[in-house]
C-alpha positions in Angstrom: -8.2 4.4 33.6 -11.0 2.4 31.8 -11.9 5.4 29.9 -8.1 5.6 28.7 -8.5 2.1 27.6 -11.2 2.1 25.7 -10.3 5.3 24.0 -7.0 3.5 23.1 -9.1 0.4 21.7 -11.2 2.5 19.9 -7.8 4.1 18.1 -6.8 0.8 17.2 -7.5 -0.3 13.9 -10.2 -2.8 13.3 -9.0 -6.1 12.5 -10.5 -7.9 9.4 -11.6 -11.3 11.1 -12.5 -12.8 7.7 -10.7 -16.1 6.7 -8.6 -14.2 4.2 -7.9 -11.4 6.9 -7.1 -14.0 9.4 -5.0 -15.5 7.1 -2.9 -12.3 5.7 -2.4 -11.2 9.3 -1.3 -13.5 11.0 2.5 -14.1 11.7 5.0 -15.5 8.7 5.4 -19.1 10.9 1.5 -19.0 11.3 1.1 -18.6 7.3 3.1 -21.0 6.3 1.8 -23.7 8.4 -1.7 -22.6 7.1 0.1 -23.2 3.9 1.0 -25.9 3.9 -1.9 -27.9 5.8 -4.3 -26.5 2.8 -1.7 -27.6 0.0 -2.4 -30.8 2.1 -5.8 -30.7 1.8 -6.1 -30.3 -1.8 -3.6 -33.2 -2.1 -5.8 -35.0 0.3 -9.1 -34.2 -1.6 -7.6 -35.2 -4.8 -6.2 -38.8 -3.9 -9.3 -39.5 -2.5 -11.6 -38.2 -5.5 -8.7 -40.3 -7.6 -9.1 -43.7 -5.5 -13.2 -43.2 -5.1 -13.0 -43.3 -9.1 -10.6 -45.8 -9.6 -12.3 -48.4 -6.9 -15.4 -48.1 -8.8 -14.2 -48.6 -12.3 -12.1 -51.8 -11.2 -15.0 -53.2 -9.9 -17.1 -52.8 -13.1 -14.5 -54.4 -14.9 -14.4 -57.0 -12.5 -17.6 -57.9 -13.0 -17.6 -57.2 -16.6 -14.6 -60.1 -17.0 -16.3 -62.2 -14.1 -19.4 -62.1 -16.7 -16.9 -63.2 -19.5 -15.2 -65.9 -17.9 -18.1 -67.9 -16.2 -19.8 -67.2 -19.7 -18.7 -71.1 -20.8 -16.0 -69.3 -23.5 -12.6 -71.0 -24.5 -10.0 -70.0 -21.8 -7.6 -69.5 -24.9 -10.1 -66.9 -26.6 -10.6 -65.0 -23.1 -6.7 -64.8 -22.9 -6.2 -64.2 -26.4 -8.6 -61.3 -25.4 -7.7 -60.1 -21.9 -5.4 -61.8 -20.6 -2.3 -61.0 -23.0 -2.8 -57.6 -22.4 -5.0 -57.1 -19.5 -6.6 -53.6 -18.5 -7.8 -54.3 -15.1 -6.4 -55.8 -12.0 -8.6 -59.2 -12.6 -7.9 -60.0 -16.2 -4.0 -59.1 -14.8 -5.0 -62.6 -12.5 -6.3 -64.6 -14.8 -3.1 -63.9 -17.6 -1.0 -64.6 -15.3 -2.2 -67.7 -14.0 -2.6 -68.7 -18.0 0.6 -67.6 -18.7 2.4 -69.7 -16.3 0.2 -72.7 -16.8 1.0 -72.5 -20.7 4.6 -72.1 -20.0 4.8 -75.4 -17.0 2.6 -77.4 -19.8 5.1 -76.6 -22.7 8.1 -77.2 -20.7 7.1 -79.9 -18.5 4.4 -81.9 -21.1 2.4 -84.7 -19.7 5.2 -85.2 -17.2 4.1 -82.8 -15.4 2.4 -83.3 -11.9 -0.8 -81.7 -10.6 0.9 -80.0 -7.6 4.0 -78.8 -9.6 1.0 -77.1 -11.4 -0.8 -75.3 -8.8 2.1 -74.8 -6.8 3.5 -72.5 -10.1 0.0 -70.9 -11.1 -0.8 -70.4 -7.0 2.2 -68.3 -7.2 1.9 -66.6 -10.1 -1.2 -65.2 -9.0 -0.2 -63.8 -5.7 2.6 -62.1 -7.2 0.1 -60.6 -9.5 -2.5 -59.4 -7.1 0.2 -58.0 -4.3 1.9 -55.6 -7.3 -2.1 -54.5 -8.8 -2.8 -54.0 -4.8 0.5 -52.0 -4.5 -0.4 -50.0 -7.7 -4.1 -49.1 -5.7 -3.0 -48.0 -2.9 -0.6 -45.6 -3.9 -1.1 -42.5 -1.5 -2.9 -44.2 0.8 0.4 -43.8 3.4 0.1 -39.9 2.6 -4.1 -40.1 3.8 -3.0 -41.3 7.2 0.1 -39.7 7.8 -2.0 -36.4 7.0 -5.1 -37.7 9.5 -2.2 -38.2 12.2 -0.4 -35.4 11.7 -2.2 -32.1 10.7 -4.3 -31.8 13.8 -0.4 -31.5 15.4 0.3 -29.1 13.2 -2.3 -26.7 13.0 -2.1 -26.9 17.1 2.0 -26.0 16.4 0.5 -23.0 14.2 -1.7 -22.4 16.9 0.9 -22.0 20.0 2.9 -20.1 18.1 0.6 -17.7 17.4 -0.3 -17.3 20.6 3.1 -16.5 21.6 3.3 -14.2 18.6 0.1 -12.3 20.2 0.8 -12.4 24.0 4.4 -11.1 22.6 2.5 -8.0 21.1 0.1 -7.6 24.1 3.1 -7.1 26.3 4.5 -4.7 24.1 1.3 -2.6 23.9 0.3 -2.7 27.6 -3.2 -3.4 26.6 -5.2 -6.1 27.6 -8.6 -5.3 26.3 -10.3 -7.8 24.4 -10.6 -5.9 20.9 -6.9 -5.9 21.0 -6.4 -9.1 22.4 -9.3 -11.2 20.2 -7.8 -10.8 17.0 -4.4 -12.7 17.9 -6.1 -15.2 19.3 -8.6 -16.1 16.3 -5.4 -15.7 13.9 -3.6 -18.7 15.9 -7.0 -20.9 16.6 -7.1 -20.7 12.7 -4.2 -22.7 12.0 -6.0 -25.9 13.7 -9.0 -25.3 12.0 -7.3 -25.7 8.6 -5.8 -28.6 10.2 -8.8 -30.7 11.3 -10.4 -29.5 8.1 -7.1 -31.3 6.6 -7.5 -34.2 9.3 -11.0 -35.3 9.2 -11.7 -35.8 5.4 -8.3 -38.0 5.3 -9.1 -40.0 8.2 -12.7 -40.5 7.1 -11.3 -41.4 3.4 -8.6 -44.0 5.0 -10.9 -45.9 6.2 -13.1 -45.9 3.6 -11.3 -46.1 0.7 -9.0 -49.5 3.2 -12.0 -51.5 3.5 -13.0 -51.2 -0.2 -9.5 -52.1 -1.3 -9.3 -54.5 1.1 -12.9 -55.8 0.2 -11.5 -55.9 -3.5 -7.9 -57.8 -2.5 -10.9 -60.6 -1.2 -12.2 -60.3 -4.3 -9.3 -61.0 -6.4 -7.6 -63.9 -4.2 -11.2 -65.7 -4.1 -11.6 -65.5 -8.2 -7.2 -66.7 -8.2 -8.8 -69.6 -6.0 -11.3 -70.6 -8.0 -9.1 -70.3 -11.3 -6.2 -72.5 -9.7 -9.0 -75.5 -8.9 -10.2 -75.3 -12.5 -6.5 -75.6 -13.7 -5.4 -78.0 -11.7 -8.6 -79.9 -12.8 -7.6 -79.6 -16.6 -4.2 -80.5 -15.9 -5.1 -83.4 -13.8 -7.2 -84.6 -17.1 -5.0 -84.2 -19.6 -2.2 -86.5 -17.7 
């Protein structure tokens, strides 16, 4: 009986266990959740390749306008400069916080009180910095909804392919591991893809949170600073 066995494993044809043979024979349900957990990895590397780049280049801006503005120049000339048309989340701040405390002035005059002032400018600001937040963390959602969810998927891949293989195993009456192997590794594949898919996005998440959230700090202490030095001018000029 052994002997028939391993004649009849012999006769089988080898299976290609390379990723690509993995891949191209395992079931149609297995593919396409292999499919889609790499499209989401691609997506996943690109967002965070995206948001690594962008992080750093709104810092150096940052600093660039932080250097401009504590330079001693005219507010006017810096928001003649920046501020009208700002490029970067920061300048975006600081016009904003001109803009409304050269509209109150115009309106309001000398009549104007130093509250009504920083109340206007305060808000002006926050408004500003939660819509150049929004705009940075665009796709973060997608990085922890695929750090949550792929390892589920790939493990739905997985089970199904079991199935799939125990299915065919029944049907062949053969139980010997060169026939049985195969199957398995074609279904263990599908959660491989997925914590390849899970671990860069939850690693990046985290990541790429703090440094946001380290530059959302950065932007509400520089809309601090800026509303105490208005409401110092406007408290001069009454």
């Amino acid at each position: 009986m052994d002997q028939t066995v391993s004649q009849a494993a012999m006769a089988a044809p080898q299976a290609n266990l390379s990723l690509l043979g993995l891949f191209l024979q395992a079931d149609a349900v297995v593919k396409l959740v292999m499919i889609i957990l790499l499209i989401a990895s691609i997506w996943v590397w690109t967002i965070i390749i995206e948001k690594a780049m962008t992080i750093r280049r709104v810092n150096r801006a940052a600093d660039t306008f932080e250097d401009n503005f504590w330079s001693g120049g005219s507010l006017d000339e810096l928001y003649d400069r920046e501020g009208a048309d700002p490029s970067n989340p920061m300048a975006a701040v600081f016009g904003a916080a001109m803009s409304e405390w050269k509209r109150t002035a115009r309106i309001a005059g000398t009549e104007i009180g130093k509250t009504g002032v920083k109340e206007r400018v305060d808000r002006a600001m926050n408004v500003t910095v939660m819509r150049e937040m929004d705009r940075l963390e665009r796709f973060m959602i997608f990085l922890a909804s695929v750090g949550a969810t792929a390892p589920f998927i790939g493990l739905f891949g997985t089970v199904w392919g079991i199935m799939h293989s125990f299915s065919a195993i029944a049907a062949m009456h053969n139980t010997d591991l060169a026939v049985v192997a195969p199957g398995i590794a074609e279904a263990l594949f599908a959660t491989a893809i997925g914590l390849v898919a899970a671990i860069p996005a939850v690693l990046a998440y985290n990541k790429l949170s703090n440094d946001l959230s380290r530059f959302a700090g950065r932007l509400e202490g520089f809309g601090a600073e800026f509303s105490a030095i208005l409401s110092r001018q406007s408290e001069e000029h009454k």
